[in-house]
C-alpha positions in Angstrom: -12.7 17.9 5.1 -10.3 17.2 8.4 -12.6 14.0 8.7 -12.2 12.9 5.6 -8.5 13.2 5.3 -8.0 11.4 8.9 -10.3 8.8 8.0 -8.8 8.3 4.2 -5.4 8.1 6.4 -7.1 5.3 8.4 -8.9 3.2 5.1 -5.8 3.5 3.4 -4.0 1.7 6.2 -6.4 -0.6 6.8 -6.8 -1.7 2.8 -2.8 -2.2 2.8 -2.8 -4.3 5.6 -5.9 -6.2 4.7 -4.2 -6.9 0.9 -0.5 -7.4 2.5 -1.3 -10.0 5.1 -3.9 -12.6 2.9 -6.9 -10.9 2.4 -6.8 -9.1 -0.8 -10.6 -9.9 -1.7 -12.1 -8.3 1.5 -9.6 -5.3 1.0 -11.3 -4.6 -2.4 -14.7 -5.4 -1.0 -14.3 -3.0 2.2 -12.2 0.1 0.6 -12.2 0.1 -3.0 -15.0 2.1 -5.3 -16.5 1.2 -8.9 -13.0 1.2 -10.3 -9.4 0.4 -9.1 -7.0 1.7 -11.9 -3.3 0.4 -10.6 0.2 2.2 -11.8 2.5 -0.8 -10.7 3.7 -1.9 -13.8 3.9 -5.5 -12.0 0.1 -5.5 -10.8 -3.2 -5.9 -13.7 -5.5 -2.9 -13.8 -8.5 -3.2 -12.3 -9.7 -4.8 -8.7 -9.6 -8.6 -9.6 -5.7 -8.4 -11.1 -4.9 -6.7 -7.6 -6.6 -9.5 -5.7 -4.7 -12.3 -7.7 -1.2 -10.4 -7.3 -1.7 -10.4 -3.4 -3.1 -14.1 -3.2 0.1 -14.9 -5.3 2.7 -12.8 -2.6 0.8 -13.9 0.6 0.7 -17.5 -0.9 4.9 -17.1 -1.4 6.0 -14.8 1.5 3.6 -15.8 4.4 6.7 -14.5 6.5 6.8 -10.8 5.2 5.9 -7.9 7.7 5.4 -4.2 7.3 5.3 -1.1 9.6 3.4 1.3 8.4 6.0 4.8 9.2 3.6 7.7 7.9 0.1 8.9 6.5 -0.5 12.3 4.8 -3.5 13.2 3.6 -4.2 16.0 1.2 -6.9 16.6 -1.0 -8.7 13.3 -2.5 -5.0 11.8 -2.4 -2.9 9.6 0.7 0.6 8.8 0.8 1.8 6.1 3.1 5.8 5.2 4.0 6.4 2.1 4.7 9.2 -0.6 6.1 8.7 -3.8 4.7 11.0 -7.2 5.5 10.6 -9.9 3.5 12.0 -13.5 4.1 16.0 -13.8 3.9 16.1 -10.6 6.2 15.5 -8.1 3.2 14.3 -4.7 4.2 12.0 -2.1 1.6 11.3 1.1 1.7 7.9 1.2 -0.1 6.2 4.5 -0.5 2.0 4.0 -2.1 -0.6 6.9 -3.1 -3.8 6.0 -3.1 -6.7 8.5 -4.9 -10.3 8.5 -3.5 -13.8 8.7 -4.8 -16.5 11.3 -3.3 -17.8 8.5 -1.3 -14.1 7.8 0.4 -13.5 4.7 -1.8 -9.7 4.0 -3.0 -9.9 4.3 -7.1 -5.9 4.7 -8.0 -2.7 3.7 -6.8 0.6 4.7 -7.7 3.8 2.9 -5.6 7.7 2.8 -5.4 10.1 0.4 -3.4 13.1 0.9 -2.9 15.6 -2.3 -1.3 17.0 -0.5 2.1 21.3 -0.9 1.2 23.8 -2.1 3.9 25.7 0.9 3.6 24.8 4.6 2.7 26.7 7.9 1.6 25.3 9.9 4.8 23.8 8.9 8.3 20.2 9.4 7.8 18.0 6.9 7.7 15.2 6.3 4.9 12.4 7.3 7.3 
């Protein structure tokens, strides 16, 4: 099961980074199972929505980055934290959960992003 969790850690990774930097299709090809059921109220269900939405963002914000902060693994399920800047200097706070198949394939996604504010009510930061 350790296996499995660190190498979920590392396809989850891998998928986001595919998608987020122009290559959605090869994302779904390499990491996603028979189904792809999506929570983003923003994003289609099902793999070929998902691949349209990311062609559409990498086609409008080639200049976006993202850090990937931290992986946990428990079960069938991963959670990533990330730091995202888009163009005019915008900075997110994105965190993802992604559910695998028996055969390590993402099959559900569930996300929240969060704009980082100039100022904040304490001194922590949001990672």
């Amino acid at each position: 099961m350790i296996n499995n969790l660190y190498k979920n850690k590392e396809n989850a990774i891998s998928f986001y980074q595919m998608a987020y930097e122009g290559n959605p299709r090869k994302a779904v090809e390499l990491f996603v199972g028979d189904q792809y059921i999506q929570h983003n109220p923003l994003v289609g269900d099902g793999k070929e929505p998902f691949i349209k939405y990311f062609e559409k963002m990498h086609a409008e914000y080639k200049e976006k980055s993202i850090e990937f902060v931290r992986a946990i693994a428990e079960d069938n399920l991963v959670a990533l934290h990330t730091h995202q800047v888009w163009p005019g200097e915008k900075e997110y706070v994105t965190m993802d959960f992604f559910r695998f198949d028996e055969n390590g394939k993402i099959i559900e996604h569930w996300d929240s992003m969060q704009e980082i504010p100039e100022g904040s009510a304490n001194e922590n930061t949001m990672y």
